[in-house]
Each structure stands twice: as C-alpha cells, then as structure tokens.
C-alpha positions, 0 to 999 in steps of 0.5 A: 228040526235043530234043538240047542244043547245046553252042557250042565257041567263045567269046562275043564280044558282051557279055552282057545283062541277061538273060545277065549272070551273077550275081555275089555280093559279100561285104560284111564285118560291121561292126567291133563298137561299142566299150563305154562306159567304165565310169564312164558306164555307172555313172552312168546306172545311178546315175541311173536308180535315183535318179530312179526313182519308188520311189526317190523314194517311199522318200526322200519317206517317209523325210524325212517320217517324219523329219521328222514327229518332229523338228517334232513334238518342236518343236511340243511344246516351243513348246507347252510354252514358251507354257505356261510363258512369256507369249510366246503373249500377247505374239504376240496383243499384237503382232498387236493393235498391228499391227492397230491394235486397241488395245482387244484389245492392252490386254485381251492385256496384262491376261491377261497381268499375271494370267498373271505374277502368278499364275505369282509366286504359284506360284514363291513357294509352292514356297519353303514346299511342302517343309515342307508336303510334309514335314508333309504326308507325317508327318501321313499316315503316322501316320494310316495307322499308326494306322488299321491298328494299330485295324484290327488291334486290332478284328480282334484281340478278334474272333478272340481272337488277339494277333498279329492287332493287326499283320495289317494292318500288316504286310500293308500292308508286303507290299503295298509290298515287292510293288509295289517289286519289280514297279518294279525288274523293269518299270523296266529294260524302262521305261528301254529302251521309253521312248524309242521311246514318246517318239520315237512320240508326237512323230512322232504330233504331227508327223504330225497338223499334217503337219509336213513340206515339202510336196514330202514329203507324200503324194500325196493330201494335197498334192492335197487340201490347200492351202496353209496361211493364212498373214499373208505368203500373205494380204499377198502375195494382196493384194498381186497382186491387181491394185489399184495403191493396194493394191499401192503402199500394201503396198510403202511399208508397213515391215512388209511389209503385216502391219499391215492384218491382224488375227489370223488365227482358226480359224473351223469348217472355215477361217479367217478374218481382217479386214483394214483396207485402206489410204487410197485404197482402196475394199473393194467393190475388193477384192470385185469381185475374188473369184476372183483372190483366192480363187486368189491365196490357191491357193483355188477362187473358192467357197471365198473369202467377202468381207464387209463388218464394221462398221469402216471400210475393213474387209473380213472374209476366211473362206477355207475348207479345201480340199475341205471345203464340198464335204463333207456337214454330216449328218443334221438333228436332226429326223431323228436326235431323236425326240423333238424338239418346236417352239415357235412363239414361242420356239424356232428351227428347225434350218436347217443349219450356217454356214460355219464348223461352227456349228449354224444355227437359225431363228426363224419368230415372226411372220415373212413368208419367201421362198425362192427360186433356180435349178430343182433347186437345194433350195428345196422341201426347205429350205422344206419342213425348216422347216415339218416343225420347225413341225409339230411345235408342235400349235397351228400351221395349215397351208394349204398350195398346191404349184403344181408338184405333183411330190408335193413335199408328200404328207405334209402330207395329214392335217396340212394343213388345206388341201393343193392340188397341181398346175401348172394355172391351176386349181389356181392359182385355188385357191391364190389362193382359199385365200389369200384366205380366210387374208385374210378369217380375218385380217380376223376376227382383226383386229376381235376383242376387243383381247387375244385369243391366235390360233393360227399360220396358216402360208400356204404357197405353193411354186412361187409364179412360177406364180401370178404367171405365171397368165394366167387370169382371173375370170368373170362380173362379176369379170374381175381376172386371178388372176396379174400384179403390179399392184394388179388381180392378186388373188393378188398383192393378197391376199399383199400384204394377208397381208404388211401386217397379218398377223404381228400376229394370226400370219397368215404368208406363206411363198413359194417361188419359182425363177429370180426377175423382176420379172414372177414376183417382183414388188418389193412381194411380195419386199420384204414378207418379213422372212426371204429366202433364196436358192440360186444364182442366175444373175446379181447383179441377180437376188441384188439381187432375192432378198436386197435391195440392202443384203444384196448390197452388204455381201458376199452373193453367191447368184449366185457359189455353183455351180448343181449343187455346191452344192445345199442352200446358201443365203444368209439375210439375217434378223433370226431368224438368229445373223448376226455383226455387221457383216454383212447376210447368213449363208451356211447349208448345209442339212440335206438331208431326204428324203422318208421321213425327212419322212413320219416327221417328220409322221407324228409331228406328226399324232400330236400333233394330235386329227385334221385333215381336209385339203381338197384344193380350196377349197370356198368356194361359198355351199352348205353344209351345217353338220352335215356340215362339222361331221363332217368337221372333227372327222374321225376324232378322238373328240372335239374341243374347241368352239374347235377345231372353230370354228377348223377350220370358219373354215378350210374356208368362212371365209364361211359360218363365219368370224363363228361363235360358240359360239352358233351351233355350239351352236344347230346340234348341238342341233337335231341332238340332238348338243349339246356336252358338257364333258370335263375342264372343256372343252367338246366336240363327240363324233364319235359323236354328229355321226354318229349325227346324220348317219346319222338325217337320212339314213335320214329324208330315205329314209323320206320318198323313199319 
C-alpha cells in the first residue's frame, strides 16, 4: 500500500533543471506587412503581361502581317516604277562602272536607248490610237450590225417569217442589257471587296520576300535562314577577314569598298558574285580563309566555294542559301524516264546537279575516269550511275572487276562480259588477267586495217587500291608482283598501256579508288585519266592526288566537303563537263540510285542486247574448246550476228580467238554441220544448230566409251 506525502512547508533551495517548472511565453504575431502601393503593383502586372511570350508573339505577328503588306505595296511599286522607267538599267549601269567592267556598262546603256526609244515610240502612238480606236470601234460594229442583220435575213426566208430579220439583232441587244445588269449588281459588292483583295495580294508579296525585320519573323524562319547577301554584308565579310592590305585598302576606298564588287547573281539555290581585289592582295588569301569567310557572310564553312576566274586579282564568291545543299536534288532521269537510251559518242550522262540547280551531264567519248574518296562516302553508286546510262547504248562492253564484292555489281550478270567480285588476292589475279586481256584486244584494234569502227570496251575496276596493295605474285618463270606501282607491277602496267593507247580504238580505263596514296593510286595511274572526281577527302594533298595541282589551286576543294553530310558530292575536274570558264573544277551532287532502281535500269539494257553470257573468272588457260565457246557466247539468244559472236569469243579467250576471223568461225561451224546463214542480209550463227552440234559430239564420244 504506497501513500502520497504532502510536504506542508516551502521549498527553499532552487529548483533544477529537472524541477524547474515550465514556463510558457507568448510571442505576439508580427504586425502585418504593409501592401504595395497601387501603382507598382500595376507596374509589375503591366510588366509581366508585356513581356510574356504570348504577348510577344501577337505583337510579332502583327508587325509582321503589317508589315508584309506595307513592303509588299513597296515591292509592287518599285516593280512597276522599274517597268516603267529605265532605273533598273541605270542600277546595272552603275554596278558595271563600280565593277570597273565596262564592257557590261555599255551593253546596259545600249538596252537601255532601246528601252527609250521603244517606250517614245509608244507615247507617239498614242497621240493617233483615239482616232484608230474610234474607227476601229465604228468599223466593227457596222460589221456586227451587218452580219446579224444577214444572219436574220437567212434565218427569215428559212422559216418564212419577217420578223425574223431582227432576231438576232435583237437577241444580241438582250445579251448586253443581261450583262449590263449583272455589272450594276456585281459592281457595289466589287467596289467593297476590292480593296481587301488589293491589301491581300500585297500582303501575299510581302509575305513571299519575308518583308519584315527579322526579330519579327517567325521562329523557324529566323533559324532557317540567313542573312540575306548583300554588297555591304559581302564589303563588310571582307573587310574582317583578317587580311590587313584588305581591310586597309576598303577603308581608303570612298565607296566604302563596293567598287570591287561585280553584281550580285541568283545563281541555283544562292548567289554568286566576283570580286576584284585590291594592289597588294594575293586571292589564294582570300582562299585559305574559307570558313572565317563563310561565318563572316553568317554561312556554314560548306556553304561558301571560292574560285578562281579568268580576270586577274578576281575571286568568284557562290554562297548558298541556308540549309539548301543539305536538301536532296531527286530522283535521276534514268529512273524516272523509261524510256531514256545512251549514246556513247555523242550523248552525256545524267550525273547530277551542280551548285546552282543546273542539270550536270557527262560526257564518257573516249575518256579515261578515276573516282575516288573517303570509305562510304558514294563512290560505287556514282560510279556505277554512269555505266547504268552507258548500258543502255547496245554497242557498249563491259568487263567489269569489283574487288570489294559487297555485290555492288550483281546486276551487271548477264550484261557484263566478264564480272569477277571478291577482296582476294585471287580475285585480283583475275582482275589483272582481265585487264590484260582488254590490252591484248587493244593491240588487235590497234593493227587493224586504218578505218575500222570498234565497239566500246569499258574496263571497269571498282575498289582499284586492292589491286595495288596486292602482295601476291606470278608462278613459275614469272615472278612479277600483280600489285605495286613500279614498272614490274603487271596490273599497273596493263592500266598503264590501256591509258596510253586505248581511247584511240575505245579501250577505256574506269577505276575507282578510296582514301588515295602514292602507294594505292600511284601518279601515273592518276594523272593518266582524263575525268577525275573526288568526294571528301581527308587532307589537300590528297585532293592534289585525286584532282591535280591545277584543279585545287584554282578553288577545288574535296577535302573541305563532310565526310558523312555530304555524301553523294563530288568535285569533277573534266573537260566532258559544262564548267564556267575560268574555273579548273565543278562541284556535282549526284543522283542517288539504289539498287532496285538499278537492277530495272539493267534489266532494260539486257533487253536491248541479243543475249550476253557473263564469265565470272577469267579462263585465259591454253585449253578450249571452240564449239562450246561458240555455244556459250551465243548463250540464250536465237541467233547472233558472225561479227558478234567474234567479238564475244575475243573477249572470253583473246589468245585462242583474239586473231579469228570469219574463216575461222566458218571453218569451225561447218565441220560441225552448224554453218552460218544469212538472216536479213546478215551473216548468222543459230543457237539451235550449235546445240544440236553440241548434243551429236556428245552422244558419239558415248557411242564410242561404250
């Protein structure tokens, strides 16, 4: 049992912490804060609606829309003020002079005494036109009267009636009454519409040159566009490039620099504009200078090409639009254009299209062509676009070698007359024996009689470094290295020889290489080809390498372009091509064609040709057996021209059939009881008769086992 003590005295020592007892303060809230005065409340509440960004959108768009219509009404009447003055040939006069083009001043101010007297001549007319137009207007209505009231007088003695004489008169009467009525009810609506439609159609002008500052402009297109060319920005590019003579030469000039410019020319999808630079300053200055240039002028480097025209201390400046090589150029005309056929002498091949839109076409008469650039960068698919336009010309042969053999090429099958694809050193003894034999076949052309027409041989090597880089060599008594680039290399001599003689009988070297050296391209080889093209590249010694010396010197630049961006460009440097004079080179975005579109493209060709069978190594052995060449170079067609099938057997084994002649192929056929015969007043050899030759040899060399 606990019991509660109850102390009935007072505590005198004082407590502690634990017996403290606990006292409770009460703190008083804090007076309330005092409101803002009225005014910067407002202020702020003025301020945030000002500069929210819906509020600046809306005033954006209205200074635009507003503006759009203001400048369009501007545009339209310096359109019409050009049209109807000579101010636009007075600009051009004062360019020209600026320019210090003279030539060009003088044929301004000649169009221009045309334009004036032809616009006298006018003015002088119209002192006569009211009295023509009275006479004129007399003249045809008593012609109108006249030719209803005989309408009338027809239509009266065919239906016996009178009254008819003034039918059509009065019909035609009616008819105007109708349309003057329709007028007098269009016209008030017409007066009210009309000019919103005015207002409309200047904003619509407006709104195609984007005539408005550029803070008003929408988003995408100030982030899409640059900033227009003009002479002060070009003056002003120039001006901080970082070429003291420059920079001191524009300053001491008293137009402010536009002297050295010449007009400035839509040229495709940019302009383009030359200028003439000062005393004292060198254009490979201005060159070496590309991107400073390029984002002086608020460009990508890529979008800025330099080049070197014929005038003296003249560079020619092509700055794209913003965006617009990164854009595709479509589909290529082989594809789109079924019915598109080649002519080897005289036409040119769809390529592309240059810098500024225009069609880019190729001419491959009698010319040697080396493509090369970076891994992945176009180069089979621009090589391989020529020779699908080339196959389309039936006289044209191919003996073609991919030493990739991705199956780049698998199209050619039944086109080529030879097609050997693989990255061994086997295949490249192939290839090497393949062009060797288009040597021997150019030897033959050579020591024909003086007159004789040869067919196109294209000898195509894609991925030619492979062959150079080969490290195997011959057998036997023959131990020459089939790759390297000295004068024992048996691939590099035979694309040597092919180089030195072949475009006079139209034995022609095509060669595609990557990522060229001395030791995968050697100089000879390179220098020997008379169209060279080149994608990006890493280095300028290596566009020295794929273009020459002369070409990069006078602007080309494949080591500028972006790997990767843009594939498909190539920089030509040929006389085959449309170039503008002064410059060494053309840059070309070719037409992209995949591999079904190229399998059609061939499918086309095959059908155009009687039949080719296509070997797949090169069977250049002693062994052979004539009549079963014979069967498969006539291969699946009917029947083939004599002159063909010699062709074809020349190709597949030039040592045992290279010096045949009709005699021969004659001689042959007949011991085999399948002579030629004449179809169409042209001597033929028939697949049947081969074949039924063939089938008879076999069952008597049975007979006979047996």
């Amino acid at each position: 049992m606990s019991e509660n003590v109850v102390h009935l005295h007072k505590a005198t020592d004082p407590p502690t912490a634990d017996t403290a007892p606990t006292v409770l303060t009460v703190v008083p809230d804090a007076p309330p804060a005092r409101p803002l005065p009225l005014w910067v409340r407002s202020g702020r509440a003025v301020k945030s609606v000002a500069t929210h960004e819906s509020t600046r959108a809306t005033v954006r768009a209205a200074a635009r829309h507003s503006l759009y219509t203001l400048n369009g009404g501007r545009i339209v009447a310096r359109r019409a003020w050009d049209g109807r003055t000579g101010s636009r040939y007075e600009r051009m006069i004062r360019a020209a002079e600026a320019a210090g083009n003279l030539e060009a001043a003088e044929e301004w101010e000649e169009r221009l005494q045309r334009f004036r007297a032809a616009r006298h001549h006018r003015r002088m007319d119209l002192l006569h036109s009211p009295v023509d137009a009275a006479k004129g207007v007399a003249v045809g209505a008593g012609m109108s009267i006249g030719a209803l009231v005989a309408l009338g007088v027809v239509m009266a003695i065919s239906t016996g009636h009178v009254r008819d004489v003034i039918t059509p008169l009065s019909a035609t009467v009616d008819f105007i009454a109708l349309m003057i009525r329709i007028v007098q009810v269009v016209w008030g609506p017409a007066l009210s519409i009309g000019p919103f439609l005015a207002l409309l159609a200047l904003w619509s002008v407006g709104r195609k040159q984007h005539a408005a500052p550029a803070w008003a402009l929408p988003a995408n297109v100030r982030n899409s566009e640059g900033e227009p060319i003009t002479p002060s920005i070009v003056v002003k590019a120039l001006r901080d490039l970082g070429v003291p003579a420059l920079a001191r030469a524009i300053k001491e000039m008293g137009d402010a620099g536009a002297s050295m410019l010449g007009p400035i020319r839509i040229a495709g999808c940019g302009v383009e504009v030359d200028v003439t630079l000062p005393s004292g300053v060198a254009t490979n200055e201005v060159q070496s200078k590309r991107r400073k240039l390029a984002e002086n002028l608020t460009r990508h480097e890529h979008e800025v090409f330099i080049t070197i025209p014929t005038a003296a201390r003249t560079v020619r400046l092509w700055v794209a639009d913003s965006g617009a090589l990164d854009e595709p150029i479509g589909p290529s005309p082989l594809v789109t254009d079924d019915t598109m056929t080649a002519d080897y002498a005289k036409g040119k091949a769809p390529w592309g299209q240059d810098l500024r839109g225009d069609a880019a076409a190729l001419s491959l008469y009698q010319r040697h062509l080396l493509i090369t650039g970076l891994s992945n960068q176009g180069k089979t698919v621009a090589l391989r676009s020529l020779a699908l336009w080339l196959s389309l010309d039936k006289s044209v042969q191919f003996l073609m070698g991919d030493l990739k053999g991705a199956g780049d090429w698998n199209m050619f099958d039944g086109l080529a007359t030879t097609l050997i694809q693989g990255p061994t050193d086997e295949h490249v003894i192939q290839v090497t024996e393949m062009v060797e034999g288009a040597v021997d076949e150019m030897n033959r052309r050579l020591q024909a009689p003086p007159g004789t027409v040869f067919p196109p041989l294209i000898v195509l090597v894609d991925e030619a470094q492979v062959a150079f880089m080969c490290p195997a060599k011959g057998t036997g008594k023959d131990k020459r290295p089939y790759g390297g680039a000295k004068a024992d290399s048996r691939y590099f001599m035979a694309v040597r020889k092919i180089h030195n003689q072949g475009r006079a009988v139209n034995v022609l070297m095509w060669q595609g290489t990557q990522d060229p050296t001395n030791e995968n391209l050697p100089k000879l080889v390179r220098e020997g080809a008379h169209t060279r093209a080149s994608l990006a590249l890493g280095t300028e010694s290596q566009a020295r390498m794929a273009l020459g010396d002369k070409a990069v010197d006078g602007g080309a630049a494949p080591n500028l372009l972006r790997p990767g961006l843009d594939r498909g460009t190539l920089v030509v440097a040929s006389d085959g091509i449309s170039i503008p004079a002064g410059q060494s080179s053309i840059t070309v975005r070719t037409h992209y064609i995949d591999d079904d579109a190229a399998t059609a493209i061939t499918d086309r060709a095959k059908a155009l040709r009687d039949g080719v069978t296509t070997l797949h190594a090169n069977d250049r052995g002693p062994e052979h057996d004539p009549l079963a060449d014979i069967a498969a170079v006539v291969g699946d067609a009917p029947r083939v021209r004599t002159k063909d099938v010699l062709a074809r057997l020349a190709a597949r084994n030039s040592d045992a059939y290279g010096d045949w002649s009709f005699l021969d192929l004659k001689r042959v056929l007949d011991d085999a009881d399948a002579g030629p015969y004449k179809s169409d007043g042209v001597m033929c050899v028939a697949r049947d008769r081969v074949a039924r030759a063939l089938a008879s040899r076999d069952d008597e060399g049975s007979a006979s086992a047996e």
